[in-house]
N, C-alpha and C positions, 0 to 999 in steps of 0.2 A: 504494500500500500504506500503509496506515495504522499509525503506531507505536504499538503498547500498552506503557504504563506498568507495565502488572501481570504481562509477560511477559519470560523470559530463557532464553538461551540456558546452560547449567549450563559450557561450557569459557570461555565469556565470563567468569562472575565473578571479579576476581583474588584473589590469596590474604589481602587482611586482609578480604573479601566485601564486600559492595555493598550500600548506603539503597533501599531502594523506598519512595515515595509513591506512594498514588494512591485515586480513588475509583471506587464502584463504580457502575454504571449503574443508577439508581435506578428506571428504567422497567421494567426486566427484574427486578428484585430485587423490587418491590413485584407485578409476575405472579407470581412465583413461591412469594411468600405468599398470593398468591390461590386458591392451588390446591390449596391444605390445605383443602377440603372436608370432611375428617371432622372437625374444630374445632366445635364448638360456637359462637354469634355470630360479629360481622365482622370479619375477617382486621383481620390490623396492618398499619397504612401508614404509611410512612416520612413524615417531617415534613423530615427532610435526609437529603441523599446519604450514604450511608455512606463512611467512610473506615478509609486502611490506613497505619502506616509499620512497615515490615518490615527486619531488616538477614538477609541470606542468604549462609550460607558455604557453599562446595562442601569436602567431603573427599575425594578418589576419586568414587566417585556417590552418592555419602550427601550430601546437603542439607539445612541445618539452616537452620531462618526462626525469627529470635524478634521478636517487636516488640507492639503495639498496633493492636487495630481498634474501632471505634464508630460507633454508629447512634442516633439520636433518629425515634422512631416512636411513631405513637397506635394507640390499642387503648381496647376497650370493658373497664371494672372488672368483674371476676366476682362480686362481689358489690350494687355499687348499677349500674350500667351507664351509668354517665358514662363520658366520653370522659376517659382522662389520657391522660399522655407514659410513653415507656417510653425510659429515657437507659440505653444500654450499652457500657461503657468495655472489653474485653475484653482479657487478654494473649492474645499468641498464643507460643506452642511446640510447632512441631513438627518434625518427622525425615520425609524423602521419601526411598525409596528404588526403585529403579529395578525395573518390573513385571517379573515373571517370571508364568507360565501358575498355578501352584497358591500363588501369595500370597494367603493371606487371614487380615487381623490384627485384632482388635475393638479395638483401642486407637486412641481419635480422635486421638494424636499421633501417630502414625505414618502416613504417608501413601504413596504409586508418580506415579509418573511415565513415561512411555513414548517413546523416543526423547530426544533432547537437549533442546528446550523447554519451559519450566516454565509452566506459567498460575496465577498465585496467586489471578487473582480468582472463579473457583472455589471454591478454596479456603477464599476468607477469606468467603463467603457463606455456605457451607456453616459454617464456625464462628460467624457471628454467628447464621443462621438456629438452632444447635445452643443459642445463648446467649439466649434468647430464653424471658422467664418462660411455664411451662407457665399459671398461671394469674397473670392480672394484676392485680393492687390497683390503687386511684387510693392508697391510701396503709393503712399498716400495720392502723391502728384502723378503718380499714371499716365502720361499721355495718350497709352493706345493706340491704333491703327489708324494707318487713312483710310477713311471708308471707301476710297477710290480707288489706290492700288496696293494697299495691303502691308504698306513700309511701316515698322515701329518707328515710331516718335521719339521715342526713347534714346534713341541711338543720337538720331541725326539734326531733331530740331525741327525739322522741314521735310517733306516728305519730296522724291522726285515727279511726281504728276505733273504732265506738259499743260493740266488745262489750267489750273492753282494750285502753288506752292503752300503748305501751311507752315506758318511759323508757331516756335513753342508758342504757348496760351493762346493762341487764336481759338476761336470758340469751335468746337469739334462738330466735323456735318455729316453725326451718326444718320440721317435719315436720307444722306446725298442718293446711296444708290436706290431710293424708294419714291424720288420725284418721279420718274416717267413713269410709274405705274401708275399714280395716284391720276396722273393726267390722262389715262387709257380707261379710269372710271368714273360714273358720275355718281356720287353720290349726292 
């Protein structure tokens, strides 16, 4: 039987509660961002294993985890589509309490548990996957593509399009390639 780090027993913790470290299986953590199929572009992959330190008190069955989780992982920019890193330091705080048949609570601090053994690394994937930017920057000022011939901004400042040049800040003409459509219908 193999000991897992990210698991306890809730009569085991003594009363000033108990440190968990541990990481999380990177091979399974990185499938299961693979599997966000409805994502637009290519999923995020882990650059390092994710990790956890949690301290967990028992009150009666009320179980309280406050600590830190983090992951360093690549992802493609949503607006120029370079590859950056995506560095995420998370607190974590939450409350577990023990399932009952008609529990159901929208509040991601709050979480069930069933029988006496607790698995955190569930848990704490389930909150980094939750901490995970919906769309990802290589960095705040982004310039993005010309929506004309496809050059990052990033690089050059100005894109080479023979019809107009853009310089940095000029106002970006995400909807350029979407003028003569709009003029082929009437609405």
């Amino acid at each position: 039987m193999t000991l897992r780090l990210d698991t306890f027993n809730i009569d085991e913790i003594p009363p000033g509660g108990k440190e968990f470290s541990f990481e999380l299986d990177a091979k399974a953590f990185n499938e299961r961002l693979s599997l966000n199929k409805g994502l637009v572009g290519p999923p995020t992959v882990l650059i390092e294993t994710p990790k956890a330190r949690l301290d967990v008190e028992v009150g009666g069955v009320t179980v309280l985890i406050k600590g830190e989780s983090s992951l360093l992982a690549e992802a493609v920019c949503s607006r120029c589509s370079e590859l950056t890193e995506i560095k995420l330091n998370s607190p974590v705080s939450m409350v577990l309490k023990p399932k009952r048949k008609d529990d159901e609570v929208e509040d991601l601090n709050i979480g069930f548990y069933e029988g006496k053994e607790v698995h955190l690394g569930p848990i704490i994937e389930e909150h980094l996957i939750l901490g995970l930017p919906f769309r990802v920057l290589c960095k705040e000022d982004c310039l993005g593509l010309c929506p004309k011939c496809g050059e990052n901004l990033n690089f050059s400042g100005k894109c080479q399009c023979n019809d107009s040049p853009r310089e940095i800040g000029a106002t970006p003409g995400v909807f350029t390639p979407f003028a003569d459509l709009k003029s082929k219908f009437k609405v």
